[in-house]
C-alpha positions in Angstrom: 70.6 145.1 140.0 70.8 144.7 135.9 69.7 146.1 133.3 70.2 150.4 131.8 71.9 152.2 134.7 69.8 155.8 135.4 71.2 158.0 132.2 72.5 161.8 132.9 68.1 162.8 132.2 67.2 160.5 134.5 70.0 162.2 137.7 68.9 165.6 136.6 65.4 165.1 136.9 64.9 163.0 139.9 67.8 165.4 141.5 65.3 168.5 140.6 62.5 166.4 142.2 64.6 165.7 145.6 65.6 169.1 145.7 62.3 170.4 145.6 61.0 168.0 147.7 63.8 169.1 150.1 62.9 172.7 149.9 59.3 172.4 150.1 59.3 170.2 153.3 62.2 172.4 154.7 60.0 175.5 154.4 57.0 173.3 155.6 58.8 171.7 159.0 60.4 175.2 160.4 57.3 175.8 161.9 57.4 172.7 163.9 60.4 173.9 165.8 58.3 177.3 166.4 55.4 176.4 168.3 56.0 177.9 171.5 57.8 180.7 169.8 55.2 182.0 167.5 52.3 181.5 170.4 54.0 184.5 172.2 55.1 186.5 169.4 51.6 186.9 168.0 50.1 186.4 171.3 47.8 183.0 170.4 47.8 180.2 172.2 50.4 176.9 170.6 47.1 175.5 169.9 46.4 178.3 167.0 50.0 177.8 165.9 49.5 174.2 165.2 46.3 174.7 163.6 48.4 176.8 161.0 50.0 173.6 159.8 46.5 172.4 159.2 45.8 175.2 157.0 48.6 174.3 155.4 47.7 170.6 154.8 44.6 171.4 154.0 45.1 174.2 150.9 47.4 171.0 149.4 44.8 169.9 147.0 44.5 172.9 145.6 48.2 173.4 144.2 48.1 169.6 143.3 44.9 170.3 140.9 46.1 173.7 139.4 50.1 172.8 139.0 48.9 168.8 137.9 46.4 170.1 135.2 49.0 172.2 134.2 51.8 169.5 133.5 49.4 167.2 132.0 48.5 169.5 129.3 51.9 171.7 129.2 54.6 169.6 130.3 56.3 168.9 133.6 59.2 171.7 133.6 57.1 174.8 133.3 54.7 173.8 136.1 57.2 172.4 138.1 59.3 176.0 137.9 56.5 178.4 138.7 55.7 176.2 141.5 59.2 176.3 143.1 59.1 180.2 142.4 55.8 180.4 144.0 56.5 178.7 147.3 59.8 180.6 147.4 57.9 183.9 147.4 55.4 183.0 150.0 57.8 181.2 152.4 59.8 184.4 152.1 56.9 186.7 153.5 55.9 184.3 155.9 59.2 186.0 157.6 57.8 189.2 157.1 54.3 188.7 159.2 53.2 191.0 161.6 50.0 189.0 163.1 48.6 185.8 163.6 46.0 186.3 160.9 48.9 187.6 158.3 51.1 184.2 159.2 47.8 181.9 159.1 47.1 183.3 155.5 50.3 183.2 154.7 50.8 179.3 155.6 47.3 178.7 153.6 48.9 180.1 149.8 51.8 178.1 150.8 49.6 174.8 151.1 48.8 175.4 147.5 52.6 175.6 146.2 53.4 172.7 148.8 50.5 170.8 147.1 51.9 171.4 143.5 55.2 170.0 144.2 54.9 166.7 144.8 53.0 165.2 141.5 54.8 167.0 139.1 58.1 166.6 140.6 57.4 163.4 141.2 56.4 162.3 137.3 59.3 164.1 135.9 61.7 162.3 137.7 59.9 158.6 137.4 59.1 158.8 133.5 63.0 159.9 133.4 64.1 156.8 134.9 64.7 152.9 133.8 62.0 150.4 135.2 64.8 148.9 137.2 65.7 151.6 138.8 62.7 153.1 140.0 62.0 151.3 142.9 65.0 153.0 144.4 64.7 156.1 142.8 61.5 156.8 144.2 63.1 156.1 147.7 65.5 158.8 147.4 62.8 161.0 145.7 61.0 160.6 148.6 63.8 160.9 151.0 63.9 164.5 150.2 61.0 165.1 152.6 63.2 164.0 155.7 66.0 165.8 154.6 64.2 168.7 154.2 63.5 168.2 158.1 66.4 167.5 158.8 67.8 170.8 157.2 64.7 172.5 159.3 66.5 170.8 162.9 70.0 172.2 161.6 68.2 175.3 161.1 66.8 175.2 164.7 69.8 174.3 166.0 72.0 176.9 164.4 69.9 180.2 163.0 67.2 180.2 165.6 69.0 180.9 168.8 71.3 183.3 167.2 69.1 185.2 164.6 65.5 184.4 165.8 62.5 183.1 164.4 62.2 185.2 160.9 65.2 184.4 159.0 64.4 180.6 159.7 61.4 182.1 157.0 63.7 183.8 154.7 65.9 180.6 153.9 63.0 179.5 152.5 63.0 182.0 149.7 66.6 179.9 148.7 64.3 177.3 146.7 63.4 180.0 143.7 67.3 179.5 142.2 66.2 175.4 141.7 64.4 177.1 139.0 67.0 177.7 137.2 69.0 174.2 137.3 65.1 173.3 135.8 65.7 175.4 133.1 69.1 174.4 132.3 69.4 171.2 133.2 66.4 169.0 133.1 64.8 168.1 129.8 61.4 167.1 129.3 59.2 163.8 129.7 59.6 161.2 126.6 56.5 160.2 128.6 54.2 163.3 128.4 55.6 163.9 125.1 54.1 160.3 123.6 50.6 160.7 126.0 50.0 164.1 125.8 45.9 165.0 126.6 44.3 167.3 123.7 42.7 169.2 126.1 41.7 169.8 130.4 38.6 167.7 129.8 40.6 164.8 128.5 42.7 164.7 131.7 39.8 164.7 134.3 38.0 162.1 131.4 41.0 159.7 132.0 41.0 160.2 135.8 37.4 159.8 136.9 37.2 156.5 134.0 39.5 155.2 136.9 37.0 156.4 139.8 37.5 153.5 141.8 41.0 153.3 141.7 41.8 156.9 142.3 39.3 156.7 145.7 41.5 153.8 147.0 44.6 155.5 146.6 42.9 158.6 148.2 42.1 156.6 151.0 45.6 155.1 150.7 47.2 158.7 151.4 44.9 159.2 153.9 46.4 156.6 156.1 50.0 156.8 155.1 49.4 160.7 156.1 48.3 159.6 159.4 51.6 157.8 159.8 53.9 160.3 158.9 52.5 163.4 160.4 51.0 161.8 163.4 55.1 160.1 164.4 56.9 163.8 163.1 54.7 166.9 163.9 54.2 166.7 167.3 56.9 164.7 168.1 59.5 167.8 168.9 57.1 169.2 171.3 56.4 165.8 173.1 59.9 165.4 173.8 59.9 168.8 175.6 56.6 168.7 177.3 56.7 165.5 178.4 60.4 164.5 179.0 61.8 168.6 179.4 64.3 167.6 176.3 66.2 171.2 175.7 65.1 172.7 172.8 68.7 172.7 171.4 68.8 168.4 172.1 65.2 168.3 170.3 66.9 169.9 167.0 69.7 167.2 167.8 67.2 164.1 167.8 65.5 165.3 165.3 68.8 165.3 162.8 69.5 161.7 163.7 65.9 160.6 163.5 65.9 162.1 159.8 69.1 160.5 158.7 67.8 157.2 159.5 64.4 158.2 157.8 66.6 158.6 154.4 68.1 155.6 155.0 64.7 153.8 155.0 63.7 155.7 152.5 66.3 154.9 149.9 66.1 150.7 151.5 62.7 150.1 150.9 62.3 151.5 148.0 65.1 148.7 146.6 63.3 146.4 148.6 59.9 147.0 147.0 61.2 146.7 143.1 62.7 142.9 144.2 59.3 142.2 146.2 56.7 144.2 144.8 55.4 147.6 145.9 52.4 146.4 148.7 55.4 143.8 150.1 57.5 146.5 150.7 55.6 148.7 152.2 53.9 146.4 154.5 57.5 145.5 155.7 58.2 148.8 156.2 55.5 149.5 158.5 56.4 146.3 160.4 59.5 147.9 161.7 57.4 150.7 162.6 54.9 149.2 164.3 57.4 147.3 166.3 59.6 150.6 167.1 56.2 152.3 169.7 57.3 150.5 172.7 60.3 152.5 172.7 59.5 155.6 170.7 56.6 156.2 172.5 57.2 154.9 176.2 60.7 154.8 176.5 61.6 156.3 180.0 64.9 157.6 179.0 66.1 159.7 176.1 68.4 157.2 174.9 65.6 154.6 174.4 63.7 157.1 173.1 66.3 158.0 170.7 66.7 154.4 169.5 62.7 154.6 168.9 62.7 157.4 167.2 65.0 155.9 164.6 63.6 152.8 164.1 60.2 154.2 163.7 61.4 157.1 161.1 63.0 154.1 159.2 60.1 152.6 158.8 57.7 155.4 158.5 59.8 157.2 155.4 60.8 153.3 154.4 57.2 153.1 153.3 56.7 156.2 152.1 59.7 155.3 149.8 57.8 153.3 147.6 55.1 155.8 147.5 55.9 157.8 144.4 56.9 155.1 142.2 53.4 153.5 143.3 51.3 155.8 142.6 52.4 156.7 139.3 52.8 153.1 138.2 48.5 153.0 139.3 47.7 156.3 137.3 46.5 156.8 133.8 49.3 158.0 131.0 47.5 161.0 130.2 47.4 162.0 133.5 50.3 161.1 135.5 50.8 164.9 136.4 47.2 165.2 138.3 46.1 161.8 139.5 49.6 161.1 141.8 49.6 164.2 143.2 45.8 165.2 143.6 45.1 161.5 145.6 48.3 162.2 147.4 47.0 165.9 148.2 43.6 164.8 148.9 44.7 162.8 151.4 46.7 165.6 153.2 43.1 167.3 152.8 41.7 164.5 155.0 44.2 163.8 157.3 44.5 167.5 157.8 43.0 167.3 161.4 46.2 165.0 162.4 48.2 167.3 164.8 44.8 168.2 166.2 43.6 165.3 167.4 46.7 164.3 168.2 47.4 167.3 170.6 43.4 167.0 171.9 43.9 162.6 172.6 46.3 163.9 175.5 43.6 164.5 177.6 41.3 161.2 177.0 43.6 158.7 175.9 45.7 158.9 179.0 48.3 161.4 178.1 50.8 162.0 175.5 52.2 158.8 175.1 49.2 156.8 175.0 48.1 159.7 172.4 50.6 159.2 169.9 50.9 155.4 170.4 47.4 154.4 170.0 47.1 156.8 167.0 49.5 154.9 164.7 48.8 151.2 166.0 45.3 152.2 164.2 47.0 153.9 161.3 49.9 151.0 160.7 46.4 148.4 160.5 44.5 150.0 158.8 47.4 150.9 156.2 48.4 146.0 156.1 44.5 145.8 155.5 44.4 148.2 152.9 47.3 147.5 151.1 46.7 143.9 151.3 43.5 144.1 149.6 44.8 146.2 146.8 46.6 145.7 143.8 50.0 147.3 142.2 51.5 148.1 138.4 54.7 146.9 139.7 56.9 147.6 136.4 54.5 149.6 134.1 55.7 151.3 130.8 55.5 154.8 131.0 56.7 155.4 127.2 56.3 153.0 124.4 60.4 153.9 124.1 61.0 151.7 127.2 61.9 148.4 126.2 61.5 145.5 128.2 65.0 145.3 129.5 64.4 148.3 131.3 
């Protein structure tokens, strides 16, 4: 690939936004790993447990609202380093809780810091970066969500049988010293510098003056929410209901179903700056679509294995390309808000994923059928709506960047 190579601002700043994208999801994913757990420590059924990660989803808009207002009108760094102390703090006590109704409250102010994350990470690190390089930039931006699950399995795998289910919490509070690589190391947006809004009002101005194309890309997140939540939330606990993995070979699948998912990640997002954002992505969710035969149905854990990998390649290989799309679709003025609130607003929609999900078992002919016949819905609906959409595929984000960029 020619052109500027990524400069020491742009490592720093998309490194801040993988690691927090890392962090958050780590501190996010534990509780997958704890369903069954947490039901009999607090003495709810898993059902309640898995409706805390709804809470969670659902208190995302919020954080993406406050924290993207925020770093429209203040800059990206400050934001972006009370969020990361603010999650820290609440994943923390989330270790400390003592009921059900502490923990689900508990997962609900987390939403919020969870929802601020994303956007504001996610413009820092893109306005840092050369045109040329963003494509695969925003894959390994992105690719810090499966690692953060992936650090969540080792975490299973390693702290939860010998220390229990609370310090798999208190980790979590590790995120607060990103903060200060933020401070230290990560300069501020030449971007938000030159588009600065005058005031709030100026921000939501620019964002509802693009209505229409800030309700697609909700509905865009919507769907691309269904895919990756409906293939990784529940997936764990199919494994071991239906096919009696060990909890210990669970954490193992999961590692080397995560790895692959950065791989994707990182390959699609090259992919999409040679053929355009929409081509990528619809390629990606081609592999997908043809990995549910195996990830799905397989009959042995081996082919299920092999499933699993495929269909995290393509699942994370389209959400590769998601950050550097959506910013390249949003307004200068508010590139802070507009990523991160449609990408939050879709969480907000899709909330009731792992629900239905978990409730299909019963009328869609188990488990399998569940899970399979939710994505083969989500993966069409996400080629039809992509297809009749449009891109920004190499928009200036400063009037600095040249057109070698």
């Amino acid at each position: 690939m020619s052109g500027p190579q990524p400069t020491g601002k742009s490592y720093h700043a998309v490194l801040a936004g993988f690691l927090g994208w890392t962090l958050d999801a780590f501190d996010f994913f534990v509780i997958v790993f704890l369903y069954d757990t947490l039901a009999q420590q607090f003495g709810v059924t898993k059902k309640a447990i898995v409706f805390t990660t709804f809470a969670t989803l659902a208190f995302r808009p919020i954080g993406a609202l406050l924290f993207g207002l925020l770093a429209d009108r203040y800059g990206r760094r400050i934001p972006l380093m009370a969020n990361v102390i603010y999650f820290s703090i609440i994943e923390l006590l989330c270790g400390f809780s003592s009921n059900y109704t502490m923990f689900l409250v508990l997962r609900a102010l987390f939403g919020i810091g969870m929802g601020g994350e994303w956007g504001v990470g996610a413009s820092l690190a893109l306005e840092s970066a050369p045109k040329r390089w963003r494509g695969v930039l925003s894959g390994i931006l992105q690719s810090g969500y499966s690692n953060g699950y992936l650090l969540a399995a080792v975490a299973a795998r390693l702290v939860l049988p010998h220390w229990g289910w609370r310090p798999m919490f208190w980790i979590g509070a590790l995120p607060a010293l990103l903060a200060l690589y933020i401070r230290t190391k990560v300069p501020e947006s030449e971007a938000w510098k030159e588009n600065r809004a005058a005031s709030t009002m100026e921000v939501l101005r620019s964002v509802g003056g693009q209505w229409k194309r800030f309700v697609y890309l909700v509905v865009l997140m919507t769907f691309m929410m269904f895919l990756s939540h409906g293939t990784q939330d529940l997936y764990p606990d199919f494994l071991k209901e239906v096919h009696k993995v060990s909890d210990a070979m669970v954490a193992n699948i999961a590692i080397i179903y995560n790895i692959a998912a950065v791989v994707g990640a990182i390959a699609f997002g090259f992919v999409s700056q040679a053929a355009g954002r929409r081509k990528g992505m619809i390629a990606a969710l081609a592999v997908s679509l043809l990995a549910i035969p195996m990830w799905a149905f397989g009959a042995t854990v081996p082919v299920l294995v092999l499933g699993a990998i495929v269909m995290q390649m393509g699942v994370q290989g389209a959400w590769g390309v998601v950050p550097v799309h959506l910013n390249e679709m949003s307004t200068d003025v508010a590139r802070g808000l507009m990523p991160g609130l449609a990408y939050q607003l879709g969480i907000l929609l899709a909330s009731p994923t792992n629900s239905i999900e978990y409730a299909l078992r019963e009328h869609a002919g188990g488990y399998q059928w569940a899970l399979a016949s939710f994505e083969i819905v989500t993966i069409t609906a996400l080629v039809i709506l992509l297809l009749a959409g449009t891109e920004a595929h190499g928009k200036s984000f400063a009037r600095t960047e040249t057109s070698s960029d």
